[in-house]
N, C-alpha and C positions, 0 to 999 in steps of 0.2 A: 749683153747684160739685161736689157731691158726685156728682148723676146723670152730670154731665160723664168724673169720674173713674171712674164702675162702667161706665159706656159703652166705657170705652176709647178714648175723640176724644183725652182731654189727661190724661197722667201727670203732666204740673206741676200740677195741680190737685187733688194728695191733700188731703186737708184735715188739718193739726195741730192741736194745743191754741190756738196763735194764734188760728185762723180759728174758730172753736168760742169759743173764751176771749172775741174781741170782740162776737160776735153775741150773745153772754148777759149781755156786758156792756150791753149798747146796751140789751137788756130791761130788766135792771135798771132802768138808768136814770130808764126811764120809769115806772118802778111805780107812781109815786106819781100816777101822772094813765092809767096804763092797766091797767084791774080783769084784765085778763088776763095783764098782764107775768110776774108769778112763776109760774105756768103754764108759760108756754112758757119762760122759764129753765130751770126745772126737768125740760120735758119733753126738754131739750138735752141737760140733763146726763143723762138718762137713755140719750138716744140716745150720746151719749160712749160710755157704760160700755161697753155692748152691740155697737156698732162695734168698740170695744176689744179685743173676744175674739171677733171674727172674723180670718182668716187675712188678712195684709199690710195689717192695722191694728191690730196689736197696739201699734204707737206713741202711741194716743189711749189716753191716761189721765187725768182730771180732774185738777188739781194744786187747789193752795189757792186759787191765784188764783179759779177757775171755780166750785170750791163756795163761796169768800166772794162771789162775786158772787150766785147764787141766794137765800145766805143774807140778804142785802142786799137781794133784791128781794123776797123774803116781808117783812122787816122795816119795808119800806115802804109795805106792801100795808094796805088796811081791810080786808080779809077775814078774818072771827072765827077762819079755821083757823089764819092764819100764825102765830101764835108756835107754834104745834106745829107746821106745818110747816118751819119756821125749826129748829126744836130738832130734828127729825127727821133735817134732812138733815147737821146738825153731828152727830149720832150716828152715822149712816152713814162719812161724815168720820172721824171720830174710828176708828171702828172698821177702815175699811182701811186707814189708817195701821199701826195699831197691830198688826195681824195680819200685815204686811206685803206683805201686796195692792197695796199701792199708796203706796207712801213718797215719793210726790212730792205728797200730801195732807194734810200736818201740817196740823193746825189751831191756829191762834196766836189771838193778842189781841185782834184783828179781828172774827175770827168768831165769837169767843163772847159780845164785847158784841154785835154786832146779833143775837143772839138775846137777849140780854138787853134790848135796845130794843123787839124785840120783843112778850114778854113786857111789859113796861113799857107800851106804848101801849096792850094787850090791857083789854078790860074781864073779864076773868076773875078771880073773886075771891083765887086764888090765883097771882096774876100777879106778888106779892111775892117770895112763899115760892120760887117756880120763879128768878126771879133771883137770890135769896142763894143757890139751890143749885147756879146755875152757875159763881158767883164762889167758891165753895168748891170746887167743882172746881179751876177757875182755881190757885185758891191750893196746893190740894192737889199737883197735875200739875206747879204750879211748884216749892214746899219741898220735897216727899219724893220727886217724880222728877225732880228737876234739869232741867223743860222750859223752857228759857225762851223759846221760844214764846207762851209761855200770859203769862207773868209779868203780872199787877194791874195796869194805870196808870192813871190820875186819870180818864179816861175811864170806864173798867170800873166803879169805886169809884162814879163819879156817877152812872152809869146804875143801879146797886141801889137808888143812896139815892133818885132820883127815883120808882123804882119802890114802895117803903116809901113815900117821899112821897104816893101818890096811892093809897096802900092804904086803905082802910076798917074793914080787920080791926082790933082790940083788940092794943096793944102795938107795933103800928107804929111811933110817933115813937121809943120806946123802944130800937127796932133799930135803929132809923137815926141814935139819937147814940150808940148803940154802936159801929155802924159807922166811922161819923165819930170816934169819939174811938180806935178800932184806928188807923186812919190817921195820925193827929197823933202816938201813940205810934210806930209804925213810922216816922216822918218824924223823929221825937227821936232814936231809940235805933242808926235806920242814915244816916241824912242822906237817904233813900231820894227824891229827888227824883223817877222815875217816878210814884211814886204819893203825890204831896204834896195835901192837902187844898188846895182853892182857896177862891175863894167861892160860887163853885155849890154845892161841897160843903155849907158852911154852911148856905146861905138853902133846902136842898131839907131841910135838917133841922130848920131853925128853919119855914117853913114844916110843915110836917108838924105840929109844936105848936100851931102857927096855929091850924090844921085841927081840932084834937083840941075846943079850947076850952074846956077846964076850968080849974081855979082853983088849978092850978101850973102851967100853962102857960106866964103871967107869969115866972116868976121862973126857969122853963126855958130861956126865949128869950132873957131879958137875964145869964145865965149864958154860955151860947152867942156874945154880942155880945161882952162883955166879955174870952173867950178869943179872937176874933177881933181885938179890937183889940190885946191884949196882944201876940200873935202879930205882926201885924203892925207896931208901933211896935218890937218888941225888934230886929226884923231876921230874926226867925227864920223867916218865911214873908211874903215880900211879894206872895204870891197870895191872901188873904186879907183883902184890901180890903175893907170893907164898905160896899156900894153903895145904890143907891135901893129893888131890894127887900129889900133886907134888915131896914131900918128899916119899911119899906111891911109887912108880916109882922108885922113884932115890935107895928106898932100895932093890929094885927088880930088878935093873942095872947088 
């Protein structure tokens, strides 16, 4: 399509963000079964930028679509690089946004849990810490600069606490019923449905106590239970069912 249109045979055939936008998309797609897919996403978007700031294709600009798709297909990738390159290219993102290079690149809600998923599936021992800090951006980007773009939703919040969940570091379960218990206040004090604790949220935190197996972990987990069923019987959160793992956990406490 492109050779087509630098040849001069067919001026219909300039290529947009569409035609770009789908073919990264289709990589993505497959990332999770082709060790090359986030590659050549990524190496699209590279070619975007660059086509971009050639004469009579200044119209090729990556929008959010195109980089949350990239971001997508690193996030699906085994490759030990992806959560850094996942977070790379949300920085780049972030940053021609914000310089105003390119304001058709906000980065939203989307793209900063899949690098948080990222992050999360990574064996990097600080694959924790790197998602509380993007959900503190999150937070930050959304309370003190009014983006709501960015704004936390029950997604974002359960991708940290899985990530805390599967942490090995010292103090882990400790942040993730922190975490979890931020959320249940924010859901009391605004009715904040977006970002309402569920039961994922739970069982990734009562899990994590699981995990720990020390001898208040007991009485952590059925603490934990207890605020869930409360929850759930009063009416105040009917996402907060407490299912098969959740009991499955609390016997392995």
């Amino acid at each position: 399509m492109l050779d087509l249109y630098k040849a001069g045979n067919n001026n219909h055939l300039k290529p947009d963000n569409v035609s770009f936008g789908a073919v990264i998309h289709s990589w993505a797609q497959h990332a999770r079964h082709e060790s090359v897919a986030p590659q050549h996403a990524e190496a699209l978007l590279d070619r975007m930028k660059k086509l971009g700031s050639t004469p009579g294709m200044t119209h090729l600009k990556p929008d959010t679509v195109c980089y949350s798709s990239v971001i997508s297909a690193w996030s699906k990738s085994r490759d030990p690089r992806a959560a850094e390159r996942a977070e790379s290219i949300l920085n780049q993102m972030q940053a021609a946004y914000e310089t105003g290079d390119n304001p058709e690149a906000q980065p939203n809600t989307v793209a900063f849990t899949a690098v948080m998923r990222a992050h999360s599936k990574s064996r990097n021992p600080n694959a924790a810490e790197r998602s509380l800090a993007l959900l503190d951006r999150m937070e930050h980007m959304y309370h003190h600069d009014g983006n709501d773009a960015v704004k936390p939703d029950t997604i974002a919040y359960n991708t940290a606490l899985h990530a805390l969940s599967q942490s090995r570091e010292p103090g882990s379960a400790d942040k993730a019923e922190e975490l979890l218990m931020r959320m249940v206040q924010q859901h009391d004090e605004n009715s904040e449905r977006n970002a309402m604790p569920d039961t994922v949220s739970f069982n990734s935190v009562i899990g994590a106590f699981a995990k720990r197996g020390d001898s208040q972990a007991p009485h952590r987990v059925e603490a934990l239970l207890n605020l869930m069923i409360d929850l759930y019987e009063s009416g105040k959160n009917p996402n907060v069912k407490p299912d098969v793992i959740t009991f499955s956990s609390i016997i392995n406490a």
